[in-house]
C-alpha positions as CSV (number, residue, x, y, z in Angstrom):
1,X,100.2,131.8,63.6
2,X,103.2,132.5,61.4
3,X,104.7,134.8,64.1
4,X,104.5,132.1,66.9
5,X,107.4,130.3,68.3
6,X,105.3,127.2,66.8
7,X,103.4,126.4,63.9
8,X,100.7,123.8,62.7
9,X,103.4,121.3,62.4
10,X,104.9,121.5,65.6
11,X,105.1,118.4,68.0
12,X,104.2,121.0,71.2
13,X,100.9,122.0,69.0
14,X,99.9,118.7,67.9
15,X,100.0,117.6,72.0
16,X,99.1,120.6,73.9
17,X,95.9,121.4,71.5
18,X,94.2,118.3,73.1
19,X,91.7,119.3,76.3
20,X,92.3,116.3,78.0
21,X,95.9,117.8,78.7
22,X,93.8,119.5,81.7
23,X,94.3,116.7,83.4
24,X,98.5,116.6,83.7
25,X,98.5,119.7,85.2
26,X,97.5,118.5,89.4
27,X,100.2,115.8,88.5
28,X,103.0,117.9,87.8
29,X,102.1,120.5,90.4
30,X,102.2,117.6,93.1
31,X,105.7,116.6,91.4
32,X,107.2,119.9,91.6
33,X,106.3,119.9,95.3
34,X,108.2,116.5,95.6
35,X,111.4,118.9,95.6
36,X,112.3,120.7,98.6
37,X,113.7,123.5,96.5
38,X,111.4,124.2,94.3
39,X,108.8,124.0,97.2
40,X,110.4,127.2,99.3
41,X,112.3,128.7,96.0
42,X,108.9,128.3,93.7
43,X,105.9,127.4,95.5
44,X,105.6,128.6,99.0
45,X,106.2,132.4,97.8
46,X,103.8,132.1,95.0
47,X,101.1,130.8,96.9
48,X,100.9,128.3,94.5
49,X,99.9,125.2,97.2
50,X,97.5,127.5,99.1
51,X,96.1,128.4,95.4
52,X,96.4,125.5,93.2
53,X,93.9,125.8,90.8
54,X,95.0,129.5,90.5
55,X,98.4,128.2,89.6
56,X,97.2,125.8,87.2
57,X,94.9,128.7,85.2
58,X,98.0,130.8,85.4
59,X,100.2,128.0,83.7
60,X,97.8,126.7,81.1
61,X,97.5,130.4,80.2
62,X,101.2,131.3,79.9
63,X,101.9,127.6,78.0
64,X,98.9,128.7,75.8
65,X,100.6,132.1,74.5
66,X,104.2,130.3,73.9
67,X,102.2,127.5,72.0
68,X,99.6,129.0,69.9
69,X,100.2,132.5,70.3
70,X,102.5,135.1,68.6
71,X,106.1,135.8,69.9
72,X,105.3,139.0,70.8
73,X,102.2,137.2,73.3
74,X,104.7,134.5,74.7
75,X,107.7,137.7,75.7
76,X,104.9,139.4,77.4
77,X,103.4,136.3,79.2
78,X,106.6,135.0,80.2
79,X,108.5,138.1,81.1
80,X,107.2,139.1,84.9
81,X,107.6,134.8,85.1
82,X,111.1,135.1,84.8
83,X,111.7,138.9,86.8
84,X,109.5,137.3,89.7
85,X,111.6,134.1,89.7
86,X,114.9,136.8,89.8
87,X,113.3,138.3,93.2
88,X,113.2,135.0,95.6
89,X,116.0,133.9,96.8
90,X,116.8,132.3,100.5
91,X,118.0,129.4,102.8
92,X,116.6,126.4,104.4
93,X,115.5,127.2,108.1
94,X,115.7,123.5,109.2
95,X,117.0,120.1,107.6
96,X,114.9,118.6,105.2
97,X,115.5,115.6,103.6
98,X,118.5,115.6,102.2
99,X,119.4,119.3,102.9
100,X,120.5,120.4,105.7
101,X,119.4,123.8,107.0
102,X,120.9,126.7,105.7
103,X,120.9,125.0,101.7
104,X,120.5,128.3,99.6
105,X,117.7,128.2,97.0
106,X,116.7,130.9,94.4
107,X,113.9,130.2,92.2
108,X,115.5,130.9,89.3
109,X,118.2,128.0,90.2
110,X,118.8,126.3,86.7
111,X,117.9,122.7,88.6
112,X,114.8,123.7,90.0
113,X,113.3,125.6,86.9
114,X,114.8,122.5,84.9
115,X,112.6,120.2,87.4
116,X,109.7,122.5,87.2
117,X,109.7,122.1,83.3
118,X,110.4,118.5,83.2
119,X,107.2,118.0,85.6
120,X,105.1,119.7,82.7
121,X,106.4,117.7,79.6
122,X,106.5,114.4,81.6
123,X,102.6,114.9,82.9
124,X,101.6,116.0,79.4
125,X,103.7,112.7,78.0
126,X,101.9,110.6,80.6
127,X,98.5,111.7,79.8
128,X,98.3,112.1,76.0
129,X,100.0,108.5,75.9
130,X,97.0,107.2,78.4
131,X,94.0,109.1,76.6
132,X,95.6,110.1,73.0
133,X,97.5,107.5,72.0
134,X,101.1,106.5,71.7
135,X,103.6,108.4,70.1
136,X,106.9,106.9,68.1
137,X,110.8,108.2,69.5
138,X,111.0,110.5,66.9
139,X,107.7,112.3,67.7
140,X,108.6,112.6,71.6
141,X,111.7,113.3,70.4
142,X,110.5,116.3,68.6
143,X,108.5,117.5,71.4
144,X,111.1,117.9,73.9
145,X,112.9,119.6,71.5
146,X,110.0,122.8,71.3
147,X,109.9,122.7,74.9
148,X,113.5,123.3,75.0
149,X,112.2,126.6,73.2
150,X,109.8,126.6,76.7
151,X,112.6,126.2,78.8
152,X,114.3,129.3,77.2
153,X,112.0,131.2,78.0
154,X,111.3,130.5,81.5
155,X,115.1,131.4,81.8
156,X,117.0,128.1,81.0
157,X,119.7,127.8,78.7
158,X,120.0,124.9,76.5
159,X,123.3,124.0,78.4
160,X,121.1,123.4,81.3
161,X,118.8,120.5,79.9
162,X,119.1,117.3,79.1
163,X,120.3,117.5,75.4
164,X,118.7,114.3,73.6
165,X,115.5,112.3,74.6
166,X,117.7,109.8,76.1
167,X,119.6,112.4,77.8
168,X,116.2,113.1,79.5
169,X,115.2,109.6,80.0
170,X,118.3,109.7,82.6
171,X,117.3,112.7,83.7
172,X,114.0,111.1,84.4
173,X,116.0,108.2,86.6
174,X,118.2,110.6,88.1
175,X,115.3,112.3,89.7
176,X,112.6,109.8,90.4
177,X,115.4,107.2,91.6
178,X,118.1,109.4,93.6
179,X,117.8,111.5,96.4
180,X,116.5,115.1,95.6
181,X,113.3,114.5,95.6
182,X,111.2,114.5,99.6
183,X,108.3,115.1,100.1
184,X,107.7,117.4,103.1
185,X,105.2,117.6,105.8
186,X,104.1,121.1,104.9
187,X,103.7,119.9,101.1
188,X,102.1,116.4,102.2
189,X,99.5,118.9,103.9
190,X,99.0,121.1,101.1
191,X,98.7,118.5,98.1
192,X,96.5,116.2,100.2
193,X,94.0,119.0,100.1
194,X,94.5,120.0,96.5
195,X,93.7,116.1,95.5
196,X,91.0,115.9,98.5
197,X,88.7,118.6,99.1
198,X,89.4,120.9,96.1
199,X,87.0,124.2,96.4
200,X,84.2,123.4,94.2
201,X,80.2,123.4,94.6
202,X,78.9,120.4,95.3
203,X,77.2,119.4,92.2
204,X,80.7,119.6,90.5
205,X,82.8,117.2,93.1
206,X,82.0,114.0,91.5
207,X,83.4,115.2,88.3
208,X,86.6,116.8,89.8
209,X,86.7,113.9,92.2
210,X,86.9,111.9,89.2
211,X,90.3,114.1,87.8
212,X,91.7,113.9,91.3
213,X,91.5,110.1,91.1
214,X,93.4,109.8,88.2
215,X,95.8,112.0,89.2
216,X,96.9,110.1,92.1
217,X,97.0,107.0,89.7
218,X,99.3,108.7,86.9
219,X,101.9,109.9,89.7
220,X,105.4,108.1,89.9
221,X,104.7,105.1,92.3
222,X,107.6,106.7,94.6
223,X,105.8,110.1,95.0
224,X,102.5,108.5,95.1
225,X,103.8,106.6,98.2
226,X,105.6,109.4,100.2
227,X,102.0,112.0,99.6
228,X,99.8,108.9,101.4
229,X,98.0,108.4,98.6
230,X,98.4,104.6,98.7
231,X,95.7,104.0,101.2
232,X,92.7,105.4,98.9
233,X,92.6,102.0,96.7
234,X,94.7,99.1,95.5
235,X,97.2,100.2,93.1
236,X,96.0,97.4,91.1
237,X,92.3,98.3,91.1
238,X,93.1,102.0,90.7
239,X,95.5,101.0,87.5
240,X,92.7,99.0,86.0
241,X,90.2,101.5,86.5
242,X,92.1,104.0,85.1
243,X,93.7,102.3,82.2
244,X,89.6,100.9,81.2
245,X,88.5,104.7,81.4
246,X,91.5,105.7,79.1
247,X,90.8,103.0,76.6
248,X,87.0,104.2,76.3
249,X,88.5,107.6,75.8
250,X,90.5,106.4,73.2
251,X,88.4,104.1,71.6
252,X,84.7,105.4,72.1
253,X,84.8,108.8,72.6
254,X,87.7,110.6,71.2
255,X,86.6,109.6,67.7
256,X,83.1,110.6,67.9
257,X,83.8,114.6,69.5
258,X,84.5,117.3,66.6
259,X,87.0,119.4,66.7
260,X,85.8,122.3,69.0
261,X,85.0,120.1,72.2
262,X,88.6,117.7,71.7
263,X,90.8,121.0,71.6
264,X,91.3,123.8,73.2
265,X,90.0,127.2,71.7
266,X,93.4,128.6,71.0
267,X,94.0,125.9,68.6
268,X,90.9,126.3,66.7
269,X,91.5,130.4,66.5
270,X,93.8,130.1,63.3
C-alpha cells in the first residue's frame, strides 16, 4: 500500500510475508520472559503467560497493520499498545536475580520495550534464516532498520536502539551473555506449559507438538538451559532433527507451494 509505513520493496515485507514466521513468535515470547522486568512490567499484567497464544494473535495482528497495512491502521493498532504500556508501573516485591527487591519497573522503560523488540526481530532472523534462506549484511541490515520504524511506534526513540547492525550484534552479547537476563520460577512455570501442554484438541497436538519442539531448539542455548528444556532430547539430536526438517522446507517444499499458502493473506491483499 502506498500509504503504509512499508512498501513492496521493504526488507520487513519481504520477511514478515512468509507463514512460517508463525513459528518465531513462542521463541521470542519465552525470551522476553527471560527478563525479570519485562516479566512484572510487560507480562504478568497483560496476562500474556496465562494467555500465550492470545498474546501471540494479538502481536501478529498489530505487526501485521505496521507491515502491510496503511499508516492510518498501524496509529490505531499501536496506540492503546503504547497508553497501556504508560499505565503499569511498580517495584520488585522480593530479589530476583540480579535485582534486588524494591527495583522499579514500568513497562514502557526504554530497556525493556528495547528487549521486547529485539526478541521479535531476532526470532524472525532465526527462523527465516533456518526455513527461508540466508540473508547477506546489507539485507539484515535493511531490516533492522524498518523495525527501528517498529520500535517508534511501540514508544522507542531511535536514541534508544542500537544504531547499526553491529551496534545490535553487541546488543545481542550484551544480553544473552551478561547478567539481566533470569529466568524466574513463576516464568519457568508458565513457559513450561506454553511449550508443554498448549490448549488444543487432540487431533491437533502432534502438529503443535511439532512447533513446540522447534521452539525449544531455536532458543539461545543459555535460556534453553535455565527453562529445563535440556532434558527433552540431546541438543545434538534435537539440532539435527531440526536443521533436516528445515532443509526439506527449503529445498522440497518451499518451491513447490504457490503464493497464497507460503504467505500470509495481508501480503497477497495488494
Amino acid at each position: 500500500m502506498p500509504d503504509g509505513y512499508f512498501d513492496d520493496s521493504s526488507m520487513l515485507r519481504r520477511i514478515n510475508r512468509e507463514r512460517v514466521l508463525v513459528l518465531s513468535g513462542p521463541r521470542a515470547l519465552l525470551m522476553q520472559a527471560a527478563h525479570p522486568l519485562a516479566v512484572s512490567g510487560l507480562l504478568a499484567h497483560t496476562e500474556s503467560l496465562d494467555e500465550p497464544y492470545e498474546r501471540l494473535e494479538r502481536v501478529a495482528q498489530v505487526l501485521t497493520a505496521i507491515g502491510f497495512g496503511t499508516r492510518e491502521e498501524a496509529d490505531r493498532m499501536t496506540a492503546p499498545v503504547r497508553a497501556a504500556h504508560g499505565r503499569v508501573s511498580g517495584k520488585l516485591k522480593e530479589d530476583v536475580g540480579p535485582y534486588p527487591a524494591g527495583t522499579p519497573y514500568r513497562a514502557d522503560d526504554p530497556e525493556l520495550l528495547m528487549w521486547v523488540l529485539f526478541t521479535l526481530i531476532d526470532s524472525a532472523l532465526v527462523v527465516y534464516r533456518r526455513y527461508i534462506g540466508e540473508l547477506d549484511r546489507p539485507a539484515e541490515a535493511a531490516y533492522w532498520e524498518d523495525y527501528k520504524v517498529v520500535g517508534e511506534l511501540f514508544g522507542l526513540e531511535r536514541t534508544e536502539m542500537p544504531d547499526t547492525l553491529d551496534d545490535l550484534n553487541s546488543y545481542r552479547r550484551e544480553m544473552l551473555e551478561g547478567d539481566r537476563l533470569y529466568v524466574t520460577d513463576w516464568a519457568r512455570e508458565k513457559a513450561r506449559r506454553i511449550v508443554l501442554d498448549p490448549p488444543v484438541p487432540v487431533y491437533a497436538r502432534p502438529l503443535v507438538e511439532t512447533a513446540n519442539f522447534i521452539t525449544i531448539a531455536l532458543l539461545p542455548d543459555r535460556l534453553r538451559d535455565a527453562y529445563g528444556f535440556s532434558p527433552l532430547v540431546p541438543i545434538a539430536a534435537r539440532r539435527a532433527l531440526v536443521a533436516g526438517g528445515a532443509a526439506y522446507v527449503k529445498r522440497a517444499l518451499l518451491p513447490l507451494l504457490p503464493s497464497r499458502l507460503r504467505y500470509v493473506p495481508a501480503a497477497q491483499a495488494g
